[in-house]
Every structure is written in structure tokens, then in C-alpha cells.
Kinemage of the C-alpha trace (Angstrom):
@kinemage 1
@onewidth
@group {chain A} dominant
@subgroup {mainchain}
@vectorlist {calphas} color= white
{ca unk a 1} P 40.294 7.243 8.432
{ca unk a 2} L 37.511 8.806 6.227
{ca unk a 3} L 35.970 5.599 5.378
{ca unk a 4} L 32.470 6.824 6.875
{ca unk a 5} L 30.037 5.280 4.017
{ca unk a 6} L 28.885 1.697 3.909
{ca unk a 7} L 26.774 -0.148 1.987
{ca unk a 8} L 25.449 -3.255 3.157
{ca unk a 9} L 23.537 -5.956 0.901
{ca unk a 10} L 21.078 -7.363 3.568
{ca unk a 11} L 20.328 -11.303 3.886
{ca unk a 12} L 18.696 -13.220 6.197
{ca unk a 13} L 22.321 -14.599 8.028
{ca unk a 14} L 25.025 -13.597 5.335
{ca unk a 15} L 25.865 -9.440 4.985
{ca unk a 16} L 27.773 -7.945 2.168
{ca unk a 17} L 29.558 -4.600 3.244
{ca unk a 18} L 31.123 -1.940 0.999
{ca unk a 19} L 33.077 0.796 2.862
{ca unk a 20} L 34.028 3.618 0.890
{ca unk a 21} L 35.555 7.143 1.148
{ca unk a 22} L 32.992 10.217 1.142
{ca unk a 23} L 34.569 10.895 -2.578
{ca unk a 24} L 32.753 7.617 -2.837
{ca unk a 25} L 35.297 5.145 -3.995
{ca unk a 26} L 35.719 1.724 -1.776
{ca unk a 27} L 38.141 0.618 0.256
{ca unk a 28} L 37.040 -2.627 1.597
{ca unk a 29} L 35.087 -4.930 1.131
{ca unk a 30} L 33.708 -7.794 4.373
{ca unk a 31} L 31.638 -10.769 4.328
{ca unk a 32} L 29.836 -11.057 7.985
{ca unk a 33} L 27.293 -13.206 10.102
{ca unk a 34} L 24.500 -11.493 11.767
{ca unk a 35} L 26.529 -11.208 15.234
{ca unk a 36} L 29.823 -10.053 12.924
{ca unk a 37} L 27.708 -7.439 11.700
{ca unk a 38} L 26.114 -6.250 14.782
{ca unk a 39} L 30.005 -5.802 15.982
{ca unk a 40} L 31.229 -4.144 13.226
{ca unk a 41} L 28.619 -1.021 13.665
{ca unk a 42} L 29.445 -1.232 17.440
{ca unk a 43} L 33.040 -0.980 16.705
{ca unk a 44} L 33.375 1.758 14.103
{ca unk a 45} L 32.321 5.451 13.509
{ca unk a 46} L 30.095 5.072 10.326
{ca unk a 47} L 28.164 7.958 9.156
{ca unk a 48} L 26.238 7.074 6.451
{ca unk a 49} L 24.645 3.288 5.291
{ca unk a 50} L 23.036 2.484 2.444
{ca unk a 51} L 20.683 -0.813 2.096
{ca unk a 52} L 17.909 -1.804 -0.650
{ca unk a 53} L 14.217 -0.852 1.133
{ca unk a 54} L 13.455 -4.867 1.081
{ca unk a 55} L 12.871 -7.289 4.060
{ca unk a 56} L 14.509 -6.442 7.165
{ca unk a 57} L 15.325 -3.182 5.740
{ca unk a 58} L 13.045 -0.979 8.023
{ca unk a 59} L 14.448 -3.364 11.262
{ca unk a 60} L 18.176 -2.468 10.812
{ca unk a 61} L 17.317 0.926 9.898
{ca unk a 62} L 15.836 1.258 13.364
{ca unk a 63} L 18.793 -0.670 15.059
{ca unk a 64} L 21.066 1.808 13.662
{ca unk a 65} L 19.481 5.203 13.378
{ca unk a 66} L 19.286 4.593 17.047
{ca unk a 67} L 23.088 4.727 17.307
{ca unk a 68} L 23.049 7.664 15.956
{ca unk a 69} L 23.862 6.790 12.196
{ca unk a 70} L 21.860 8.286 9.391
{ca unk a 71} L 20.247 5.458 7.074
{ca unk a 72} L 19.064 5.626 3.294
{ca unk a 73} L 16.948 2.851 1.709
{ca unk a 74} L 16.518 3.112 -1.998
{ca unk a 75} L 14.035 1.565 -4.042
{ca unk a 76} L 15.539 -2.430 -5.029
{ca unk a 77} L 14.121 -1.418 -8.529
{ca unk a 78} L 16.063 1.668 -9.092
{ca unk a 79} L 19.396 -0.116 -7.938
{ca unk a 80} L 19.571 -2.913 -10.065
{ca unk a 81} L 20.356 -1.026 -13.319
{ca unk a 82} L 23.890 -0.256 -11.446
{ca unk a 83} L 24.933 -4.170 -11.303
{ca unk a 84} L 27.367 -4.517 -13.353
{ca unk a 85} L 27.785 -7.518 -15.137
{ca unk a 86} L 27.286 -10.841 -12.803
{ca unk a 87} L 24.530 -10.225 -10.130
{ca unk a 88} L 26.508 -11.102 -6.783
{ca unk a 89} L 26.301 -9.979 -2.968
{ca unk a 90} L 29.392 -7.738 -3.989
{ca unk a 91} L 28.603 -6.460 -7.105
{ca unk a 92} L 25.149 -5.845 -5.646
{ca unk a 93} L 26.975 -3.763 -3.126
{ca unk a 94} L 28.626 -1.699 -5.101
{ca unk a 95} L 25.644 -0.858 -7.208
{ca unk a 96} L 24.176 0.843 -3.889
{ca unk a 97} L 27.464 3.003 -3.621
{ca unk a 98} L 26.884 3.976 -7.276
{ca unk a 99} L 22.722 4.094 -6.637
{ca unk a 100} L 23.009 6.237 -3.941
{ca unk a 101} L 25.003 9.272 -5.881
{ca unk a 102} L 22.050 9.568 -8.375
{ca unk a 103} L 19.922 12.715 -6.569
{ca unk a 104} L 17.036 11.619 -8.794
{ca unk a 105} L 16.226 8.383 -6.986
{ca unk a 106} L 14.023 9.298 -3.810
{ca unk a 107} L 14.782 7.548 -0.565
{ca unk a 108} L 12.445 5.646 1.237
{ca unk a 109} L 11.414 6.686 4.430
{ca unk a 110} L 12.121 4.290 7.190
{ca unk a 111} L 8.537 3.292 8.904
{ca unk a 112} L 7.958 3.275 12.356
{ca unk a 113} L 7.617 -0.348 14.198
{ca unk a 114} L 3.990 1.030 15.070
{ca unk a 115} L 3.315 1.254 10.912
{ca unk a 116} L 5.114 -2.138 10.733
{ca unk a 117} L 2.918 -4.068 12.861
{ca unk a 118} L -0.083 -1.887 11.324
{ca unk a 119} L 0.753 -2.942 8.149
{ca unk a 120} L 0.749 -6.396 9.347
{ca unk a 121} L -2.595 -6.500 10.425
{ca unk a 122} L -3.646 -5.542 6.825
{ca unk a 123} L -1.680 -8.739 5.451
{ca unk a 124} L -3.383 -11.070 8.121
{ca unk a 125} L -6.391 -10.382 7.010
{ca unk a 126} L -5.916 -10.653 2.988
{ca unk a 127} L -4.231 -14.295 4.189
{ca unk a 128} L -7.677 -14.623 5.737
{ca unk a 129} L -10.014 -13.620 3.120
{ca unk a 130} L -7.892 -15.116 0.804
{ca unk a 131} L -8.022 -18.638 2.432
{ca unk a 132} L -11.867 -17.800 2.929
{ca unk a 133} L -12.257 -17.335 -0.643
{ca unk a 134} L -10.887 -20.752 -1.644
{ca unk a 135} L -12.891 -22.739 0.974
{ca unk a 136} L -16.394 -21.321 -0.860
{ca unk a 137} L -14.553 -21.856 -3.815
{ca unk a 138} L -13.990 -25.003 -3.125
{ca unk a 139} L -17.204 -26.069 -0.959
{ca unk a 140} L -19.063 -24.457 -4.348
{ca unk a 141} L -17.267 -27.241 -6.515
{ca unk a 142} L -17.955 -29.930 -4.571
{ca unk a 143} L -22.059 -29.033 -4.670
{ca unk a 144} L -21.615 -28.724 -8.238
{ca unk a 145} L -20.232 -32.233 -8.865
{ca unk a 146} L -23.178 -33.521 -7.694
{ca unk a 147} L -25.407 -31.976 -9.065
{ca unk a 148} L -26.255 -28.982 -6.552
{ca unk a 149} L -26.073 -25.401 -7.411
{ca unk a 150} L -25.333 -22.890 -5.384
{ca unk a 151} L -26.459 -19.088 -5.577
{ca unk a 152} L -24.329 -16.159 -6.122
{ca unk a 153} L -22.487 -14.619 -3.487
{ca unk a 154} L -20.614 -15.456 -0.623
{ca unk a 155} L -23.242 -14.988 2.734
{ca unk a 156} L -25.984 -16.608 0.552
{ca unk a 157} L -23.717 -19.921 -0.853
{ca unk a 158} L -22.893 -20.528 2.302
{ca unk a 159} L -26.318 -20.104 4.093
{ca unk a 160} L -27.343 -22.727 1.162
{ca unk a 161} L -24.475 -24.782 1.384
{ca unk a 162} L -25.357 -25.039 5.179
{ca unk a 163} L -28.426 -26.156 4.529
{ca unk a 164} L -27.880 -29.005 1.789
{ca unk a 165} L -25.472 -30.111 4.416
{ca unk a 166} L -27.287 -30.400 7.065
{ca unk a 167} L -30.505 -31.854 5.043
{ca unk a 168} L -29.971 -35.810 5.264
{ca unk a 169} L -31.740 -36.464 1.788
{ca unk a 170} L -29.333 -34.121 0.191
{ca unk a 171} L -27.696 -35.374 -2.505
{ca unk a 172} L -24.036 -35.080 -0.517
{ca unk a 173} L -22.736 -38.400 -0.304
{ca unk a 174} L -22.186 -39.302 3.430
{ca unk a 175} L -18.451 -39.975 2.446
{ca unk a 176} L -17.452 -36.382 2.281
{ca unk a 177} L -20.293 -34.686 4.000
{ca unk a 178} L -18.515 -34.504 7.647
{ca unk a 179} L -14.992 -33.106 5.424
{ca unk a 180} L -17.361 -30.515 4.143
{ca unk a 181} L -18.930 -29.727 7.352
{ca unk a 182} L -15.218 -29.779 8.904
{ca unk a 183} L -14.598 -26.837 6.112
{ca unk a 184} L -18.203 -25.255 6.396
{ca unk a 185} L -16.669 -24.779 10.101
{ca unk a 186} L -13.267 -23.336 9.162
{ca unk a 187} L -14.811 -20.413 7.287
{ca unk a 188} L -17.226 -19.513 9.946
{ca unk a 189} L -13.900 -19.350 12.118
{ca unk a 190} L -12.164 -17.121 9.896
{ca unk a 191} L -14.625 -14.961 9.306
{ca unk a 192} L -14.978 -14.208 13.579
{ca unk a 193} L -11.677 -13.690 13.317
{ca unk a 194} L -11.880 -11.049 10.227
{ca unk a 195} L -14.386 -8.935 12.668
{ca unk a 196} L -12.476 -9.158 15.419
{ca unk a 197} L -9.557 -7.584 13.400
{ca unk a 198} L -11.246 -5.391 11.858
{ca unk a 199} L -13.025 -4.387 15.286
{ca unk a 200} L -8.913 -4.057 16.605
{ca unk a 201} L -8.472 -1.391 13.408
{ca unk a 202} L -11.549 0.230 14.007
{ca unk a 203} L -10.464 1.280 17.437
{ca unk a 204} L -6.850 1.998 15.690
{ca unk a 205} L -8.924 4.575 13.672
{ca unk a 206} L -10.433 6.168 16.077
{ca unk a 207} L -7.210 7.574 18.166
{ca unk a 208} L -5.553 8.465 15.156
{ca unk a 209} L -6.095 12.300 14.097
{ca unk a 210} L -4.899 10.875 10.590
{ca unk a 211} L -7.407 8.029 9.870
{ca unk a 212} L -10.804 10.279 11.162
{ca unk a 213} L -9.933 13.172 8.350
{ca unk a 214} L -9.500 10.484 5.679
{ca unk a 215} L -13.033 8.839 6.889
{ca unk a 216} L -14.397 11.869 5.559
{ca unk a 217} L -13.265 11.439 2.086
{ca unk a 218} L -15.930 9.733 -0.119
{ca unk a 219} L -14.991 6.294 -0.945
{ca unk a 220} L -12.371 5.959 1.485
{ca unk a 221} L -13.129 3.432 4.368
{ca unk a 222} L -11.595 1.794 7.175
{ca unk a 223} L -9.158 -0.414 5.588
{ca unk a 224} L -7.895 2.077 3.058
{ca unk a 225} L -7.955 5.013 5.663
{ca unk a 226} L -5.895 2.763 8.368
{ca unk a 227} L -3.444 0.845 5.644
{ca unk a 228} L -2.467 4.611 3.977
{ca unk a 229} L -1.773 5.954 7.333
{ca unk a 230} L 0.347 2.535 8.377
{ca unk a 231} L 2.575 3.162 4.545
{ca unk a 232} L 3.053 6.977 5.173
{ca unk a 233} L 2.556 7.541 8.958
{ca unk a 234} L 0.070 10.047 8.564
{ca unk a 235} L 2.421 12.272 6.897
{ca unk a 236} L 2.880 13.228 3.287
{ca unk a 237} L 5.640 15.479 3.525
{ca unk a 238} L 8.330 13.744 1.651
{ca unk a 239} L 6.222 13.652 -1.366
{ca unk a 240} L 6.834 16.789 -3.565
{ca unk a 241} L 2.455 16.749 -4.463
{ca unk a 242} L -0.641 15.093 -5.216
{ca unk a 243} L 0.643 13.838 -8.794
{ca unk a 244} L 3.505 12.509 -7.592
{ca unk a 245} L 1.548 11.206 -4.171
{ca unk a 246} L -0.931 9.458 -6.654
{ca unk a 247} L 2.094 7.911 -8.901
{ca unk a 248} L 3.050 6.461 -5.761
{ca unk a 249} L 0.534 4.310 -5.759
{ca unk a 250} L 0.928 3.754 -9.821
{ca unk a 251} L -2.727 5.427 -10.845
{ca unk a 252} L -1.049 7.919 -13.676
{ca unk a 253} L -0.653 6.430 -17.137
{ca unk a 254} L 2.001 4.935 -18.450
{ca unk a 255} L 3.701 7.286 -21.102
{ca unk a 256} L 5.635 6.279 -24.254
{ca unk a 257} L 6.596 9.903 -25.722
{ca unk a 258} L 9.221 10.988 -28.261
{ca unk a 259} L 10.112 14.489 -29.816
{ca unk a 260} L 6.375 16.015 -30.486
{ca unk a 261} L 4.349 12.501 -29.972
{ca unk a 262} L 2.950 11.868 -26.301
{ca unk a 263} L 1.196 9.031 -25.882
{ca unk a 264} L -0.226 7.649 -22.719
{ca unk a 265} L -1.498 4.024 -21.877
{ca unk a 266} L -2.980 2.008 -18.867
{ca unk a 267} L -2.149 2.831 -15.655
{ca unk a 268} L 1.167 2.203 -14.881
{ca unk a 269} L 0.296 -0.554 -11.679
{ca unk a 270} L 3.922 0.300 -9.740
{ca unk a 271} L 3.989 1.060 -6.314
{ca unk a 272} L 1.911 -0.373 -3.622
{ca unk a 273} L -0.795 -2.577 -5.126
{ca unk a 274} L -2.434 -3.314 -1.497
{ca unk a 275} L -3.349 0.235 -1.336
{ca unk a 276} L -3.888 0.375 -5.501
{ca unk a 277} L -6.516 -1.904 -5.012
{ca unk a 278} L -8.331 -0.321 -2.286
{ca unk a 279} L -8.361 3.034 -3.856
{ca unk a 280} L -10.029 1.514 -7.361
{ca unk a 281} L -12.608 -0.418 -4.800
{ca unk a 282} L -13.663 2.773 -3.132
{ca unk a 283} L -13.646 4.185 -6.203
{ca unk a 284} L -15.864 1.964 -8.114
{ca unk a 285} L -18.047 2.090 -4.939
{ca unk a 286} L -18.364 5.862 -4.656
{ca unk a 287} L -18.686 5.851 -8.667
{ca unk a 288} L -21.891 3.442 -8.272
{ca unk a 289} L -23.125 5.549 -5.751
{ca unk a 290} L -23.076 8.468 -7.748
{ca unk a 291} L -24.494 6.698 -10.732
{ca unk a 292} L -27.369 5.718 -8.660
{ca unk a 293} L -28.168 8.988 -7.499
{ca unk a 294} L -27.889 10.606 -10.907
{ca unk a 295} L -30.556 8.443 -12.073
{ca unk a 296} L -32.935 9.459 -9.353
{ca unk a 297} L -32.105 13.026 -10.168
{ca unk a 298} L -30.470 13.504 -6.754
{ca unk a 299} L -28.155 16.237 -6.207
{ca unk a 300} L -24.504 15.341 -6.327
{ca unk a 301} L -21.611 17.283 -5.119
{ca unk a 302} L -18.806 18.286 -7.481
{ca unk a 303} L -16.612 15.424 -6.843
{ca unk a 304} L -19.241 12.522 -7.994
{ca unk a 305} L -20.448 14.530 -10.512
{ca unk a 306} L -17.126 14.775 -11.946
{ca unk a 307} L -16.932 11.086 -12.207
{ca unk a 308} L -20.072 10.597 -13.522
{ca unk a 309} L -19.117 13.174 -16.429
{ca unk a 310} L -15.973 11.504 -16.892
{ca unk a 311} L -17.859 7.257 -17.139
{ca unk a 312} L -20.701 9.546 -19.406
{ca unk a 313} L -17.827 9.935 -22.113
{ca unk a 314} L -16.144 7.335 -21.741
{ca unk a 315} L -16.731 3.883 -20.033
{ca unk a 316} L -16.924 2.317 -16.243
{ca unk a 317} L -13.238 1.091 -15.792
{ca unk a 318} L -11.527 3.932 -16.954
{ca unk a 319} L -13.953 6.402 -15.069
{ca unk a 320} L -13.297 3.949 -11.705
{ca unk a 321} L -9.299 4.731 -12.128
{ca unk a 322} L -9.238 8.703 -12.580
{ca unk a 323} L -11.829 8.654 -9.498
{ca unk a 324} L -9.145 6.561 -7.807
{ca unk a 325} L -6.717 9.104 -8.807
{ca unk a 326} L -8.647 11.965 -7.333
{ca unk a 327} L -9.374 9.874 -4.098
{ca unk a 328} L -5.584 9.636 -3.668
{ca unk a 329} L -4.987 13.437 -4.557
{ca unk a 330} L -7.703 14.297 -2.069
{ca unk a 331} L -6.087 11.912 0.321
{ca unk a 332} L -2.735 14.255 0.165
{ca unk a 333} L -4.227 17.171 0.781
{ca unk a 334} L -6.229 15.968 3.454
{ca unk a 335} L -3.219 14.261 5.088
{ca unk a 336} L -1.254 17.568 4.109
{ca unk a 337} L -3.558 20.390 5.827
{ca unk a 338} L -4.632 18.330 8.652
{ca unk a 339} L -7.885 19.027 7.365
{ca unk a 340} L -11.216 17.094 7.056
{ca unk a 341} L -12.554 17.089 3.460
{ca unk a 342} L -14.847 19.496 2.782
{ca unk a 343} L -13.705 21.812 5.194
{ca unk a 344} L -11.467 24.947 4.250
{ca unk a 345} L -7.840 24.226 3.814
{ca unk a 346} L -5.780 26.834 5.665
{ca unk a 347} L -3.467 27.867 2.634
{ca unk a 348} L -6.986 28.901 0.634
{ca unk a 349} L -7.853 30.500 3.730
{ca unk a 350} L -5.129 32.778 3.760
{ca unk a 351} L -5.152 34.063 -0.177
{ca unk a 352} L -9.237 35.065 1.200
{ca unk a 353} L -7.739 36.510 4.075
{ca unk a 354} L -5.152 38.365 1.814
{ca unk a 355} L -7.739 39.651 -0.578
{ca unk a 356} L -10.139 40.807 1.625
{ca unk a 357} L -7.624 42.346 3.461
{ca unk a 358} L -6.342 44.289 -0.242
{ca unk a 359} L -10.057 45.403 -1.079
{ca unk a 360} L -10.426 46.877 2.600
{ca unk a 361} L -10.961 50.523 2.636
């Protein structure tokens, strides 16, 4: 039997399985439990499976790459224009047979369990900060409903909010004073545990070869240095370049063209937003920077005088994006060369080694 190609729509305890020729057309069809699908791998000679890159994706990928079976994830995005019809588990199926003949959607590349866990990290601590956020948030409202105001800024409110709560003649009613306290406490315990994480991905940085080149790129700090190498493994060889390395991330304009007209919008926002919104944040920081310096009549190298051109003719956000556009460009090449930024990269080296060599005598 030549039945070597299956596609599998994944669930948490229900699997969908397509088996088809290699011409590509299917010849059954099976409904399995996780332990019936565990078996059914075990049991026949499968060459090829195709699966949606969506939870659990990466896990199974793993499981079966290891027995020797190759594995293709495609974007969930790009497949759902081939449902036909009805969305069901089958027909959902089927669309991946149909998905995967299309040599124009890319694969995604199946991530290590090291990148996995890395990546996890990262989403720890956004839970964190984000539950950190609305405890101020909150702690701030309460202060204002009596009558308190409290500064700007996160170490400051709460240094101030510490102190109208532990002031007796406040105007805190005793009722929800010790609640307050209880939450005044909950943030100063999140916040030890932020900087012990980030301590754990500071140390992660430093044995990577990957993370200490990107360090050297300005704007581009611990957390976006460590979460870019945990989403491409330090390696940037499946991308075709920088454009389409930066589109990744969904920093090139969206684009609405026709015959002779081009027109391009806002950013297009697809992709990974985590790492979107760490490249705009180093941007906007590096951009400030820059900004500062210019006004002191400090010298600035040619990257942050670029973007300091660019917000001269035209305004602050838009300037903060094409930074973050270059950051992520300089990121590839970086990643690319195995090369720290700033130094030479080793394909420029070799056109100067070429044309010194052709004006030798």
C-alpha cells in the first residue's frame, strides 16, 4: 500500500486522520483517542504528516520526527481558505491534504522543547506584569475614591500608596485598609518573582552565542534578545531575507495595489505580536535616545541618525516602526553571520578581499 501521507486535525483527546495516496487523493478516513492514535503511528509505515502549527503541534511533531517520520506544520491561517463548505474535524482534514500541495505556503519549523520552555518563561512573566498592572490599577482606584491621589508611575504610586497605608490618619477607611495592604503585599511578591526570572534569562543569555551578538544591537535587550532566539532557535535560515524576516514579525505595510496604483497602509500587525511589541519598545527607546543626543549636539552613528532623519520628516510613531523594522533586519543579519553588530560581516569581507586581491599588481 502507497497510502504514506496523513493528515491529522489535532485536539486535545479526539484526532481526525486523512490518509491519502502520494498522488494525493484519500483513502481513508479514522476517528481516534489519544492512545488509538499513538497505535496507529506505531503500527504503520507513514512517511509524511501534516498538522495545523497550533497547540500541541510542536509536541507530536517531536513524538514523531523521532520515529523517523518527516512532519510539516502549516500556518492555521493559510489552511482555512481550503475548508470547504461546513467547518468539521474532516473537512478540516482534508483542507491540510489540499493546503499542503500549495508550494507557496511556508512550513513552520518545529521548535525545540528547549525554545518551548524558553518561550514559556516569556509568557510567565507577561501573566505577571500583567496581574501587577491591575493590582496598581486597582490599589490607584481605591485612593482615588477617597479622595487620595496618587503620582504617576508605578515605583512611585506604590511607595505613596505604602505610605497612606501605613499612616493611621489617612483617609483609608479601616474597613478595607488590611484588603489593600493584603494586595500592597501581592505586588511586592510578584515583582521578586519578575527578578528572579529575569535573573534565570539573564544567565540563559549569557551561554547562548545567539543572545550575546543580539545584545549588541541598539535597542535590543534581554527580553527581546532571549524571546527571538526561543521563536527561531538562533537560526534564521529558513527565512529567504531581512524583508521577509521583518514581515515575520508583521512591521512592513499593509499594501492594497492594483494595475499602476500601489498604495501602502499601517503596518500589517501579523505574526508574532510578543516579539512585535518588543521590537517597537526598543525602538521607541533607542529613538529617544537618539533624539536626546541630537539635541545636545552629540555625535550619533548612522543607524540613530537615520531614525532621527526619518521622525524629522515625519512624526514619532511612524519613525518608532521603520526603526523597529531596521532592528529586526539587523537582527537577521546578525543572527545570519554569526556576527556582533558593528563588526565586519564575513560575506563583505570577502568582496574586500576579492577587490584588493583584483587591484594587486
Amino acid at each position: 500500500m502507497n497510502a504514506t501521507t496523513v493528515a491529522v486535525d489535532l485536539a486535545k483527546s479526539v484526532f481526525q486522520l486523512v490518509v491519502a495516496h502520494d498522488d494525493w487523493k484519500p483513502v481513508e478516513s479514522h476517528r481516534l483517542n489519544r492512545r488509538q492514535f499513538e497505535a496507529f503511528f506505531n503500527n504503520r509505515a507513514v512517511s509524511l504528516v501534516i498538522m495545523e502549527a497550533c497547540g500541541s503541534a510542536h509536541h507530536w511533531a517531536r513524538w514523531l520526527g523521532a520515529r523517523g517520520i518527516e512532519v510539516r506544520l502549516l500556518p492555521a491561517a493559510y489552511v482555512r481558505a481550503y475548508v470547504r463548505r461546513n467547518k468539521t474535524d474532516a473537512a478540516d482534514a482534508l483542507a491540510l491534504l489540499e493546503a499542503a500541495r500549495n508550494a507557496d505556503i511556508t512550513p513552520v519549523r518545529v521548535k525545540s522543547v528547549e525554545q518551548q520552555a524558553l518561550q514559556g518563561l516569556h509568557r510567565i512573566r507577561s501573566l505577571w506584569m500583567s496581574t501587577r498592572t491591575s493590582r496598581i490599577n486597582a490599589l490607584r482606584g481605591f485612593c482615588r475614591e477617597f479622595g487620595l491621589i496618587v503620582p504617576v508611575g508605578a515605583r512611585t504610586g506604590l511607595e505613596t500608596m505604602g505610605r497612606l497605608l501605613a499612616d493611621p490618619d489617612s483617609a483609608l477607611p479601616a474597613l478595607i485598609r488590611e484588603s489593600m495592604k493584603l494586595l500592597l503585599d501581592e505586588i511586592r511578591l510578584l515583582e521578586a518573582r519578575i527578578a528572579r526570572l529575569e535573573q534565570e534569562l539573564s544567565q540563559l543569555a549569557r551561554q547562548s552565542a545567539a543572545c550575546t551578538r543580539l545584545l549588541t544591537i541598539p535597542g535590543i535587550g534581554l527580553l527581546t534578545a532571549t524571546a527571538m532566539v526561543a521563536a527561531t532557535g538562533g537560526s534564521v535560515s529558513h527565512f529567504r531575507d531581512a524583508r521577509h524576516f521583518a514581515s515575520w514579525f508583521g512591521l512592513t505595510p499593509r499594501e492594497h495595489s492594483s494595475g499602476l496604483t500601489r498604495k501602502l497602509g499601517r503596518i500589517s500587525k501579523q505574526g508574532d505580536k510578543y516579539l512585535r511589541m518588543l521590537l517597537t519598545h526598543g525602538a521607541r527607546a533607542c529613538l529617544r535616545a537618539a533624539t536626546l543626543a541630537a539635541r545636545a549636539d552629540r555625535h550619533l552613528d548612522a543607524l540613530r541618525q537615520w531614525a532621527v532623519n526619518i521622525q524629522a520628516r515625519t512624526h514619532h510613531n511612524k519613525a518608532a516602526c521603520a526603526l523597529a523594522n531596521k532592528l529586526a533586519r539587523i537582527c537577521y543579519s546578525v543572527l545570519r553571520d554569526a556576527t556582533a553588530y558593528g563588526e565586519p560581516q564575513p560575506r563583505l569581507a570577502r568582496k574586500a578581499d576579492r577587490a584588493s586581491f583584483a587591484v594587486a599588481p
